[in-house]
N, C-alpha and C positions, 0 to 999 in steps of 0.2 A: 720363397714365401715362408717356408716353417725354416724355427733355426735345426742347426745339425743333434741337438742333444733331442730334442721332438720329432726329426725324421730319423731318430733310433727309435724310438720309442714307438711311432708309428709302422714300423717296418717289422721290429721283433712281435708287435701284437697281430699284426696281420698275416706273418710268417706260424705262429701260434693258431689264430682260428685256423689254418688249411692243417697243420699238424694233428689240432681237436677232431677234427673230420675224420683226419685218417684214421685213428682212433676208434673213433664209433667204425666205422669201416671194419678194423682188426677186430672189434669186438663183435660184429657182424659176422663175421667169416668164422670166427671162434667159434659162436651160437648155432648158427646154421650147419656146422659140421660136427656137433657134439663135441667141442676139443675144450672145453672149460676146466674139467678135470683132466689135461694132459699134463699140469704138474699138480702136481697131488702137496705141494707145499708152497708157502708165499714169504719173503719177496723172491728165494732163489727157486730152484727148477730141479727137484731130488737133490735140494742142499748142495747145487752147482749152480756156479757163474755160469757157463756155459752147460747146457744139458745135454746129454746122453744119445746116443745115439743107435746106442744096442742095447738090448736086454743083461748083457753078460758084464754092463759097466755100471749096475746096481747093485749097490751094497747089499748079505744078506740080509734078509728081516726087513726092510724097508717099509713093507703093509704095514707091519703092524706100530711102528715107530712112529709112521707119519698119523694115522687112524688115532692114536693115544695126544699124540699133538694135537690135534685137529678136537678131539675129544674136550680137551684143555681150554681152549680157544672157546668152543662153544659155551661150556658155560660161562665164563666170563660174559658174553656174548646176552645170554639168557637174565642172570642179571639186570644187565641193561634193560632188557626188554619187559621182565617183571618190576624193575622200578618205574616204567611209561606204566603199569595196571595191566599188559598183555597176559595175565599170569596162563593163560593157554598156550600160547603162542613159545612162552618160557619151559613149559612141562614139555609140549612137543620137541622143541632143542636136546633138552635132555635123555628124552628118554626113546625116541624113533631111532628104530637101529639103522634104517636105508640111508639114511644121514654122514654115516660112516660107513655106509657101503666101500669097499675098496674096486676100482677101475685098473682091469689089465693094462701095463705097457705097452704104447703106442706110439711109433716114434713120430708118425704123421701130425696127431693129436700134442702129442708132446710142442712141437716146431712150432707148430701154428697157436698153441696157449706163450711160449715166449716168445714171438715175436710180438704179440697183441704184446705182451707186457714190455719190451722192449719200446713200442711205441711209445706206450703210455708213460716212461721214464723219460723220454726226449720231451712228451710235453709238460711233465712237470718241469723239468731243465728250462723251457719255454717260457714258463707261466713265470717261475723264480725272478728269469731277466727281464720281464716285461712287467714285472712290481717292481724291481731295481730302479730300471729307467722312467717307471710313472714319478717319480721322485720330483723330476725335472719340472712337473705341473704342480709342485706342493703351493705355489704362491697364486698361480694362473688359477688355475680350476683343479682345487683338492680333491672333488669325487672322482679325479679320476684317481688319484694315488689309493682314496679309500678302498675304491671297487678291486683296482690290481690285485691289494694286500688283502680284502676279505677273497676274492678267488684265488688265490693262494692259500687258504686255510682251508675253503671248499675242499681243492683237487689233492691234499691232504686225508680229508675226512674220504674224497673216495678211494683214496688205497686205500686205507683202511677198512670202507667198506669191500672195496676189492680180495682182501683178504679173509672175507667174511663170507663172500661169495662160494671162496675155495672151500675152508673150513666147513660150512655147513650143506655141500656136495651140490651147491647149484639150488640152493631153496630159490625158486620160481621168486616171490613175492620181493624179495632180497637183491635179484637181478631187477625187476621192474623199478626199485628202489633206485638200482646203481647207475639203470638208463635215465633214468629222470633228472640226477644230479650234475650227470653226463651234460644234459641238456642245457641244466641252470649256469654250469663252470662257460660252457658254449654263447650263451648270451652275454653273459657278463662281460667275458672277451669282447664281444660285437659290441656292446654298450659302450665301453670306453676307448676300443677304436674309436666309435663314430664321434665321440665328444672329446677325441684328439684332434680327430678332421677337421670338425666343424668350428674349433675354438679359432682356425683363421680361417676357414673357407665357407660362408656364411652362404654362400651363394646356392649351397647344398639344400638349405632351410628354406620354405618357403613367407612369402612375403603376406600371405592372407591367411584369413580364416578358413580352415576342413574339416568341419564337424564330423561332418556327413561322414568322408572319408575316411576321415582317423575314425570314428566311430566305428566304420566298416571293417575296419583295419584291424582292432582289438579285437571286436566278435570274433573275426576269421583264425586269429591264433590263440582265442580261447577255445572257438571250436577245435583245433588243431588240438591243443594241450589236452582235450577232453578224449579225441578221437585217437591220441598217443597212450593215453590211460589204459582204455580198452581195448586196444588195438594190445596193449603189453599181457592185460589180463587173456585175451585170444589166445596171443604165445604161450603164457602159462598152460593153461587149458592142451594147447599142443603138444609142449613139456610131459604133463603128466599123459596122456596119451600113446606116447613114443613107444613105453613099454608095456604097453600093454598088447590086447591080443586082435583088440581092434583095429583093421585094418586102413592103411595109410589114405587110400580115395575116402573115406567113412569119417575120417575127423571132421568138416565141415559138418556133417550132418548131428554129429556125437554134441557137437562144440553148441549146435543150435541159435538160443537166444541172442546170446553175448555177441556168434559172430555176426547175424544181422541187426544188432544193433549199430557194429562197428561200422558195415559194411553202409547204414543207412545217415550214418554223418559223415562219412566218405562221399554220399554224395553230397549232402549239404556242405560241405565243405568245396568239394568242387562247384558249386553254384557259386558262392560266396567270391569268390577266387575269380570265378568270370566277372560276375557284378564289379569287385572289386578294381580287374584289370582296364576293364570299360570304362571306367567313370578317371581312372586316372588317365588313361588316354584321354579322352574330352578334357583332361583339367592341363595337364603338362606336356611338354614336345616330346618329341621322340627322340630327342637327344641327351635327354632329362634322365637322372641316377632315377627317379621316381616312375619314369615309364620304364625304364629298361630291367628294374627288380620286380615290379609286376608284373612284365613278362617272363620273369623266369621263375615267380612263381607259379604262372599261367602252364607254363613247359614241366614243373617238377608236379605238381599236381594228374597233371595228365599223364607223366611215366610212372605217378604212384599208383594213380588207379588200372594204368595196364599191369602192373607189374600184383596187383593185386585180386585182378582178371585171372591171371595167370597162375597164382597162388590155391584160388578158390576151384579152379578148372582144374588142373593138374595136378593132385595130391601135394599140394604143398612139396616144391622142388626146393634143396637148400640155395641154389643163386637166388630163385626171384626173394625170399625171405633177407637172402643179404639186403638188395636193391630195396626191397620195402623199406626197414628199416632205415635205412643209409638216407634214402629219397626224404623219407619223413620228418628225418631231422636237417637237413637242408632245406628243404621245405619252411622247417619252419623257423631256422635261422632268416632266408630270405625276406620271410613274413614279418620278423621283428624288425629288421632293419630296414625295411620300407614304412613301417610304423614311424620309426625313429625321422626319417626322411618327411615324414608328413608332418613333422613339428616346425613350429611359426617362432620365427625369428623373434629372440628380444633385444630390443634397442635399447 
């Protein structure tokens, strides 16, 4: 059914979104165990391809070498940010010395910040080949070539914010930033999958009007994108908590408003999610791409909200926080590309 330069094309994009996942995964694992500053320099690892693995294989002076780098970087950085009108936001870069706080060697911490990075280099490698081979639709259907090439500039821009990450010692607002982009590089993948598939397999696409449904559709992964917001803003809030003197069962309480607001389109979110799963049952078979992605956002919904049961009960463990995360943007990949699925065929 597809020619052979198409089912590359289709194969390196779909090889890719499972790559992007793992990805947010490693950057899960990195988060939830404090390992963000396990190299204290970007792209290499204390100015090593491969990193360290004892204390005694650190060049002397190293704090302060990389702290004066890192220095460098920020302003550059601040600039940017006072030519957007942040000029707070720009003063604070400057001039917060916790910013430059320097972090003991860890080689635990160390391992687990380059292998995340290590991921994230195999999916750029991914993304590269999979704009290569969008090529092959320049004549058939050019948005996909568009999309490949502009997420390829994307996942660009987030090294680079990745590197900003480093530099400015894990500023809270900056990770929320880099999770979010995280997000956008992740659909866009889904997106031109789905409009490689569907360019011969139409059968995917439904033959009527679903208003109702796609309408359903789009609320549920606006509420999602909104309950991802605040759900990042909660983490911040946990972030700067960590070192303080307040006690780890006491965050929930400290955190107050914000977290039930999160926790209150959590549930709206899981209502929606049922509503939603329902009515596409009633509407397609059970054999149908369309029934069987509402159910597994039916299934990722319900291990978000245990896993966030779980969170709120037990002092914020660092697993269930991987799993949150992890669930939520699965979740809401799912959500997009059942949207996509609910689109009406054009003849």
């Amino acid at each position: 059914m597809f020619p052979a330069a198409e089912k590359r094309f289709i194969k390196t994009n779909l090889i890719t979104i499972i790559v992007l996942f793992l990805v947010i995964v490693a950057g899960g694992v990195v988060r939830s165990t404090g390992s963000g500053m396990g190299c204290p320099d970007w792209p290499k690892c204390f100015n090593r391809i491969v990193p360290p693995t004892d204390i005694s294989q650190l060049p002397q002076g190293y704090e302060q070498h990389y702290i004066e780098g890192r220095a460098k970087k920020n302003e550059r950085f601040a600039k940017i940010v006072e030519f957007f009108g942040d000029k707070e936001m720009a003063y604070k870069l400057r001039t917060d010395k916790s910013i430059l706080q320097h972090e003991e060697f860890n080689v635990a911490k160390t391992w687990t910040e380059y292998i995340n990075r290590l991921v994230g280099v195999v999916s750029g490698f991914c993304l590269l080949l999979t704009a290569i081979y969008s090529f092959t639709y320049l004549k058939l259907r050019s948005s996909i070539v568009v999309w490949s090439v502009i997420n390829l500039f994307v996942v660009v821009l987030q090294a680079w914010l990745g590197s900003i990450v480093v530099s400015t010692n894990l500023m809270p607002w900056i990770i929320t930033v880099h999770m979010l982009l995280a997000i956008v590089i992740v659909c866009i993948s889904i997106y031109t999958y789905f409009k490689a598939v569907t360019l011969r397999n139409k059968s995917l696409l439904v033959n009527r009007s679903l208003g109702i449904l796609k309408g359903l559709a789009i609320a549920s992964i606006l509420l999602m994108l909104t309950q991802v917001i605040v759900g990042t803003g909660v983490r911040e809030e946990v972030d700067l908590l960590t070192g303080s003197t307040i006690a780890r069962t006491d965050f929930i309480t400290t955190i107050g408003q914000q977290f039930e607001l999160h926790r209150w389109l959590a549930y709206c979110s899981l209502i929606l999610v049922i509503v939603l799963f329902f009515l596409v049952r009633t509407s397609f078979n059970s054999g149908s791409k369309q029934y069987k992605f509402a159910l597994i956002a039916l299934i990722l919904v319900g291990i978000q909200m245990l896993s966030g049961i779980i969170l709120a009960r037990f002092a914020i463990p660092a697993f269930a926080q991987t799993t949150h995360l992890v669930v939520a943007t699965l979740l809401f990949g799912a959500q997009f590309y059942l949207l996509l699925l609910l689109n009406k065929q054009r003849h």
